[in-house]
C-alpha positions as CSV (number, residue, x, y, z in Angstrom):
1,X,-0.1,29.4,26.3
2,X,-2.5,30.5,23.8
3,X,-4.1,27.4,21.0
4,X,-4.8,27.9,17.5
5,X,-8.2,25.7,18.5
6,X,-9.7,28.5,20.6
7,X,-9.8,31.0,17.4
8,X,-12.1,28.4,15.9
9,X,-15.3,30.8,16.5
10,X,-13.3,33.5,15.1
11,X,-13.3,35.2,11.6
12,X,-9.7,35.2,10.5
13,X,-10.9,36.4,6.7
14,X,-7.8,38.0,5.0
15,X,-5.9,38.0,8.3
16,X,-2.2,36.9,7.5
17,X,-1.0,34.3,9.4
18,X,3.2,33.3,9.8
19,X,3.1,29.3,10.0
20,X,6.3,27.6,11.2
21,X,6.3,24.2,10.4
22,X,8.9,21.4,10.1
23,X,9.7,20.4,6.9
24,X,13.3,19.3,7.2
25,X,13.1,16.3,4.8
26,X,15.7,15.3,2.2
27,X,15.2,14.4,-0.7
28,X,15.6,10.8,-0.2
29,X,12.8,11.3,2.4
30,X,10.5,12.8,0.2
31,X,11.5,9.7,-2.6
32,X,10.5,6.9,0.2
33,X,7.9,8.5,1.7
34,X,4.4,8.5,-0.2
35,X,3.3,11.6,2.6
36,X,6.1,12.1,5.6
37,X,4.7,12.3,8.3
38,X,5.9,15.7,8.9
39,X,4.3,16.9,6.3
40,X,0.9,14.9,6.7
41,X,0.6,16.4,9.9
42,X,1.1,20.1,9.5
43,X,-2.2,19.7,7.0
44,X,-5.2,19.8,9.6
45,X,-3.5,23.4,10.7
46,X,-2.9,24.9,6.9
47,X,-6.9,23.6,6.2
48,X,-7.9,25.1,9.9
49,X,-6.6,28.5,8.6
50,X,-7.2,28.3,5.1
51,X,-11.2,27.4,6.1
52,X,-11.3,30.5,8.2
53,X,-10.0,32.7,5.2
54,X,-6.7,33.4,6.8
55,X,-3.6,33.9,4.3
56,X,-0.9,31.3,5.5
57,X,2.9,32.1,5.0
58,X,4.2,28.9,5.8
59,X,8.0,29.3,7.6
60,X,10.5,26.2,7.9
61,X,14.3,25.3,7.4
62,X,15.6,22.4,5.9
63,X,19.2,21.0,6.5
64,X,22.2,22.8,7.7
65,X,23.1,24.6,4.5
66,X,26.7,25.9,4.6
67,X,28.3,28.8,3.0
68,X,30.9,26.7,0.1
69,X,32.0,27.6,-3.1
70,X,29.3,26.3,-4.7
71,X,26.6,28.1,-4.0
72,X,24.4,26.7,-6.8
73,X,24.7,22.9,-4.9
74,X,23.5,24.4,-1.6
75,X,20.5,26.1,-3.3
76,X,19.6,22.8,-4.6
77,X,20.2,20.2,-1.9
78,X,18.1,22.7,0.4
79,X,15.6,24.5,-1.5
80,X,12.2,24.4,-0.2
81,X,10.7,24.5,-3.7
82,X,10.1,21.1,-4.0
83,X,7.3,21.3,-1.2
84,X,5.4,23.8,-3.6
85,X,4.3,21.0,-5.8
86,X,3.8,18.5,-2.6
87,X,1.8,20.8,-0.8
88,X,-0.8,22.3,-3.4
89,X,-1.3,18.6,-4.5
90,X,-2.1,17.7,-1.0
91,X,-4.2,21.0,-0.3
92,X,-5.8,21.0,-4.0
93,X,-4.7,24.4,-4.5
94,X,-2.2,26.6,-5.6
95,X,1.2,27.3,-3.3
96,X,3.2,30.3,-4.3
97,X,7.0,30.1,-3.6
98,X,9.0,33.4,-2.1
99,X,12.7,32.9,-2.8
100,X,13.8,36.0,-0.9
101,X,15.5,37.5,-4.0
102,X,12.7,40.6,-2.9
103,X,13.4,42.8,-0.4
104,X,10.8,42.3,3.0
105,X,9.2,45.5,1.7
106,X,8.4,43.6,-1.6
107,X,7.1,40.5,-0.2
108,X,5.1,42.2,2.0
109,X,3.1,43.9,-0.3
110,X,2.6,40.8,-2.6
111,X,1.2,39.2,0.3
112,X,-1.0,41.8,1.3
113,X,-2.6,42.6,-1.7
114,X,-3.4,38.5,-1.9
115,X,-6.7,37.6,-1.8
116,X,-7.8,35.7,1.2
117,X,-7.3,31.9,1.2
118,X,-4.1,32.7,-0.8
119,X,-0.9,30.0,0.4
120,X,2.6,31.2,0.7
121,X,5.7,29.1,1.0
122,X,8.8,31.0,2.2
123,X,12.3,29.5,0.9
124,X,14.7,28.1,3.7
125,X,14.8,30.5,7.0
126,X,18.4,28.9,6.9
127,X,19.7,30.6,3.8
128,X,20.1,33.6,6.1
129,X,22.6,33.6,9.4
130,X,20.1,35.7,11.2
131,X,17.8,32.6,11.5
132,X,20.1,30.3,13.8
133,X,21.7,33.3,15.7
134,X,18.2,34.2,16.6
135,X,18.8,37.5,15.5
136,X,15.9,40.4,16.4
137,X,16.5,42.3,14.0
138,X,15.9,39.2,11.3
139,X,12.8,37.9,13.6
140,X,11.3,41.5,13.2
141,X,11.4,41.9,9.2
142,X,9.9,37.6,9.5
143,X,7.4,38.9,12.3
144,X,6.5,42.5,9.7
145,X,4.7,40.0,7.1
146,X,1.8,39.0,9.3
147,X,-0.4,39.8,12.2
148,X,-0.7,36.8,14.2
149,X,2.1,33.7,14.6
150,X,1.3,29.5,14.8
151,X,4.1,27.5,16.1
152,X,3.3,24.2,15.0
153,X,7.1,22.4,14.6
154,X,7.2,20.9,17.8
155,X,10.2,18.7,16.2
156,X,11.8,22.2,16.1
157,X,11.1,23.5,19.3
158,X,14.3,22.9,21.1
159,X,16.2,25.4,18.9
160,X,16.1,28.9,20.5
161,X,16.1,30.7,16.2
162,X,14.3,33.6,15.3
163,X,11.4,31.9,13.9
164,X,11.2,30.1,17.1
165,X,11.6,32.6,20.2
166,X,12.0,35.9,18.1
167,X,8.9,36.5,16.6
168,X,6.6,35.5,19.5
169,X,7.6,38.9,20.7
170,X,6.7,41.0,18.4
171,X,3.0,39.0,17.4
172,X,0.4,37.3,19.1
173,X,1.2,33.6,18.9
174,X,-0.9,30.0,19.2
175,X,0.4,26.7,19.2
176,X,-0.9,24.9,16.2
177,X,-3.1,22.0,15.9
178,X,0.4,19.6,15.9
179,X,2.1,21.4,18.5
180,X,-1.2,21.2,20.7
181,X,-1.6,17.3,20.3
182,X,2.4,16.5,21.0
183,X,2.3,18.4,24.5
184,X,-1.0,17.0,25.5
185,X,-0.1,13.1,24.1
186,X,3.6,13.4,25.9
187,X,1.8,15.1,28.8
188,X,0.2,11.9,29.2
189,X,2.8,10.4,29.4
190,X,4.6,12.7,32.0
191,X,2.0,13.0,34.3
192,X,0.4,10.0,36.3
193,X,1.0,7.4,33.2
194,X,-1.2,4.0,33.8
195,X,1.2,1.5,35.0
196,X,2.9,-0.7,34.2
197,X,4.9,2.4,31.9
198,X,7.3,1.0,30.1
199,X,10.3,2.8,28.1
200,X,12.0,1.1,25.5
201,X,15.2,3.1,24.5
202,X,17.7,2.4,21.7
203,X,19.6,4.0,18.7
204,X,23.5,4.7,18.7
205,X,24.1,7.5,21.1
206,X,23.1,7.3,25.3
207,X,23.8,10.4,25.9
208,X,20.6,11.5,23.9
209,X,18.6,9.7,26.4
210,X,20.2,10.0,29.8
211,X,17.6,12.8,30.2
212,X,15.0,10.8,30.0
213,X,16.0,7.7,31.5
214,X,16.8,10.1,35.1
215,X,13.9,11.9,34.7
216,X,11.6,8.7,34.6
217,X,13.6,6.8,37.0
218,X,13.8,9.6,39.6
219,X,10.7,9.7,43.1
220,X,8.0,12.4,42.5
221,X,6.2,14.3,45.0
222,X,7.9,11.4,47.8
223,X,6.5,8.9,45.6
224,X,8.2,6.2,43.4
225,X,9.4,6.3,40.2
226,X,7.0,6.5,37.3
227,X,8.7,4.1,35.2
228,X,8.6,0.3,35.8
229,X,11.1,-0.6,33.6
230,X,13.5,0.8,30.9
231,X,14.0,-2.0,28.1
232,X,17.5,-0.9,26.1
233,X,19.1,-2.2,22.6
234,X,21.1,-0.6,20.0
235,X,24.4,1.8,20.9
236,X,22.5,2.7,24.4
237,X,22.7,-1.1,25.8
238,X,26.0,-1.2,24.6
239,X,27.3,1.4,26.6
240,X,25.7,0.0,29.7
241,X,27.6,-3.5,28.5
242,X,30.8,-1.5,28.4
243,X,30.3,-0.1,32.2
244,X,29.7,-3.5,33.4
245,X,33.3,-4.2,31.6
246,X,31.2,-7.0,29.6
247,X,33.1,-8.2,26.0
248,X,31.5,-5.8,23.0
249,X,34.1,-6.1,20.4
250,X,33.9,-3.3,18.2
251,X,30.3,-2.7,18.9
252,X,29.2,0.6,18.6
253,X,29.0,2.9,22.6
254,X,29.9,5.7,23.6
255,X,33.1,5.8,26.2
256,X,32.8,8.9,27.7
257,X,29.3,7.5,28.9
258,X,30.7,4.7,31.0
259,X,30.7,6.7,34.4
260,X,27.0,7.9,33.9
261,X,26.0,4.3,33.0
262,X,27.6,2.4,36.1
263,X,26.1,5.1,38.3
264,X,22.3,4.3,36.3
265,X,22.7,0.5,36.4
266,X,22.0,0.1,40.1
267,X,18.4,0.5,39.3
268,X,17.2,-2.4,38.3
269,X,14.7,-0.7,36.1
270,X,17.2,-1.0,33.5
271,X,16.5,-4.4,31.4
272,X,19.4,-5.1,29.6
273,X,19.5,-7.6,25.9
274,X,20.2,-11.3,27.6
275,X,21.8,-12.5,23.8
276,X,22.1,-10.4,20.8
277,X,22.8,-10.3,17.3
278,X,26.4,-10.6,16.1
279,X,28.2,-10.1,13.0
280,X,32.1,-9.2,12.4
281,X,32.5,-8.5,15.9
282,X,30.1,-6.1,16.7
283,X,26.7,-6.5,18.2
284,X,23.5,-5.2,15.2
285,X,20.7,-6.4,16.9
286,X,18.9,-8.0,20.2
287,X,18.7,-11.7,20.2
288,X,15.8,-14.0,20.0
289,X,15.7,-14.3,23.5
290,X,15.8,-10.8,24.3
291,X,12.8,-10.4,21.7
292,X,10.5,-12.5,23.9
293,X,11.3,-11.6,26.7
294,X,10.6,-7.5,25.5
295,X,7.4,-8.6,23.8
296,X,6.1,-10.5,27.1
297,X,6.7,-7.2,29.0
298,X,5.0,-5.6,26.4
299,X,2.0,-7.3,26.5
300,X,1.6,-6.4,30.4
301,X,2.5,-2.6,30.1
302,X,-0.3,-0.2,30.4
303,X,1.9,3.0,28.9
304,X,4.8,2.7,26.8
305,X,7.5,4.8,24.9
306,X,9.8,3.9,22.5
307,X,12.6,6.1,21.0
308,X,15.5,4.6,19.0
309,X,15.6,1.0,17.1
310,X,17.3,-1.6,18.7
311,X,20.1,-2.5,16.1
312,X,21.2,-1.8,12.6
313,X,17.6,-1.2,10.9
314,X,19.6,-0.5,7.4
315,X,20.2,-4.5,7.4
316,X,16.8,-6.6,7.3
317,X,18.8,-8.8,9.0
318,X,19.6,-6.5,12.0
319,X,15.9,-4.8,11.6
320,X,14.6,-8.2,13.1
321,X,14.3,-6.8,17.0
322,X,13.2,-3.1,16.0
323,X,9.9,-4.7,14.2
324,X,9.1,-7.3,16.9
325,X,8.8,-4.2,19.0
326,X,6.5,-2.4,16.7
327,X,4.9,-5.4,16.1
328,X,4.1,-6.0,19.7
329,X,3.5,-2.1,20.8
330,X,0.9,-2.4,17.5
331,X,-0.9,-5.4,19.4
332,X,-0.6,-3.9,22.7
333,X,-4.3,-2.2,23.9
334,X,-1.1,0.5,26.1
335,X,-1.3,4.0,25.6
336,X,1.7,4.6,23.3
337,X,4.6,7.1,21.7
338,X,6.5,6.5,19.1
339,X,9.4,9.0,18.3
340,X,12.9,9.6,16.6
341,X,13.1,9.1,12.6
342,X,14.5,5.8,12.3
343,X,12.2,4.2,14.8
344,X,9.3,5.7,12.8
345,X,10.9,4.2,9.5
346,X,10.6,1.1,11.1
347,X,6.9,1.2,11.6
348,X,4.3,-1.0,9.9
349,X,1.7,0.8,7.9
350,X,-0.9,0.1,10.3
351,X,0.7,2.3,12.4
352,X,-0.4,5.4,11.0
353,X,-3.9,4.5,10.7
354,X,-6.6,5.5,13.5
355,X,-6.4,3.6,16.8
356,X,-8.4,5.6,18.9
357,X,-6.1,7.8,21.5
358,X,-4.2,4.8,22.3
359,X,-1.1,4.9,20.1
360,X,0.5,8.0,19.0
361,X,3.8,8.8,16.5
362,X,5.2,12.0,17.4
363,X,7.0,13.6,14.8
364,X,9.9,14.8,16.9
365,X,12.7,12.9,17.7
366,X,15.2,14.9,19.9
367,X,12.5,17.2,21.4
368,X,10.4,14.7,22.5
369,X,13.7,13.2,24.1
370,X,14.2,16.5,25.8
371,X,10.4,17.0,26.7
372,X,10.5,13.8,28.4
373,X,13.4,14.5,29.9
374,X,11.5,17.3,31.8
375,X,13.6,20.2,30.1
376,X,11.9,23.5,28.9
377,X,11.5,24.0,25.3
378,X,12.7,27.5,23.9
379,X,10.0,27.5,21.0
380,X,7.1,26.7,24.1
381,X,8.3,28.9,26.5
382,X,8.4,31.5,23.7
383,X,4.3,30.8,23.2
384,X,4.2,31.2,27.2
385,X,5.6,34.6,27.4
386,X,4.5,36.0,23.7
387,X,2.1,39.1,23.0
């Protein structure tokens, strides 16, 4: 694989560069959040081009928009336009928005005749089927408006689209400055972690994280697991509750789960809650005791990842376990990662700012589940194999 940071001795003046990013935000994101994270990271890549004169066509989807009706409504819930304004505020310079109402020919031309430094924002790959059906044909016109391709939406690189895996093939791609510091912080991770690594897993859905939770708790190379213990709340511990045929009311798990649970519960790597949170029958949160007990294990681990909160966050009442676990991963001198959008809504400001290379917030949620889980990633493997 080829990195964006070994160009940085190269002149890239007018060169036109196709950017993917990640900017699937709503708008209630973009209300809440003073910078998303999403956005706040793909900067150090737009600056890195924009400082070697390149052009930068930024690419990115946003939503699932769906062919209704009301075709007006879809334009405006998923519109990239609103990330013109966000952008050249953040960059101090002027973004200029592509709608696709031109022909490829068109927008070609506008770009080329640009002058160098100039910032284009492409409207939502999404509004065309040819995007999710990876379609060559598509990912040739996309690839026909530049000369070299950055993947830096690592959050996206588990969907096999045409901005993803098609136009790698026709261009000579890098992974950006994001993509490049996700594989080598989750890399750490994967490959001879300091011990004690500990995995903290919750959210609603188990299935999400069976990957992960085999992958960690299977030997390598003859040798023992890498994991030392798997710490569980939310919807996950409440489907291991449910395969130990343990009372969970109307709690929220996922039955079809049960057989995959029993079968992971005779490791006793698996910490379960020891009391939880209750309310109207259904389990929101760990308990008190469960919270000290995760915080003293904590405080020992050398490595940790967490992905999912451990109850209902949308409650401050339920929210109580999810930031006791930041808190104590925030304290904790462990090399950390942080991923999945609710647990990053969770985190304390403090989070974000500088702690050396010991804590990390990836801005993936289900790729970094299926990194971790050891499975290949279409967008990477498409840098490994590109031109």
């Amino acid at each position: 694989m080829k990195y964006l940071s070994s160009l940085k001795n190269k002149n890239l003046s007018n060169q036109i560069c196709l950017l993917r990013v990640d900017f699937n935000l709503t708008d209630d994101d973009l209300r809440k959040q003073k910078i998303p994270l999403r956005i706040k990271s793909a900067l150090p890549t737009i600056k890195f081009l924009l400082g070697k004169g390149a052009k930068v066509v930024i690419l990115s989807h946003r939503g699932r928009p769906k062919e209704t009706s009301d075709k007006r409504q879809v334009t405006r819930v998923y519109t990239l336009k609103p990330f013109v304004k966000i952008l050249s505020k953040l960059l101090k310079k002027s973004v200029q928005f592509i709608d696709f109402k031109k022909d490829f020919k068109t927008i070609k031309t506008i770009i080329k005749i640009s002058p160098r430094g100039t910032i284009f924002l492409l409207e939502n790959l999404r509004f065309f089927p040819g995007e999710d059906k990876n379609d060559q044909k598509f990912a040739r016109k996309l690839a026909s408006l530049g000369k070299f391709y950055i993947n830096d939406a690592f959050a996206f690189s588990h969907r096999p689209t045409a901005s993803m895996v098609g136009i790698p093939k026709f261009l000579a791609s890098y992974a950006g400055l994001l993509l490049e510091k996700e594989i080598k912080n989750l890399s750490k991770v994967m490959q001879k972690p300091k011990r004690p690594l500990v995995i903290i897993l919750g959210g609603a859905k188990i299935s999400d994280k069976i990957g992960v939770i085999k992958n960690f708790l299977k030997n390598v190379n003859g040798h023992k697991s890498r994991v030392n213990c798997i710490l569980t709340g939310g919807g996950v511990a409440n489907t291991f509750f449910a395969a130990q045929r343990l009372p969970i009311g109307k709690s929220l798990y996922e039955k079809q789960m049960i057989p995959t649970a029993k079968l992971l519960l005779r490791s006793r790597k698996i910490i379960l809650p020891i009391d939880s949170a209750i309310q109207g029958k259904k389990i929101l949160d760990i308990g008190p005791k469960t919270i000290k007990r995760y915080v003293e294990i904590i405080k020992k681990a050398r490595t940790i990842v967490w992905n999912g909160p451990m109850g209902y966050i949308e409650s401050p009442k339920f929210a109580r376990g999810s930031k006791a676990i930041s808190q104590a991963i925030l304290k904790s001198q462990a090399f950390s990662v942080i991923g999945g959008g609710e647990t990053i809504s969770i985190l304390p400001a403090a989070c974000f700012k500088p702690h050396a290379s010991r804590l990390f917030v990836s801005t993936a949620g289900g790729a970094m589940l299926e990194y971790l889980a050891g499975k290949k990633l279409p967008g990477i493997e498409a840098l490994n194999t590109s031109l």
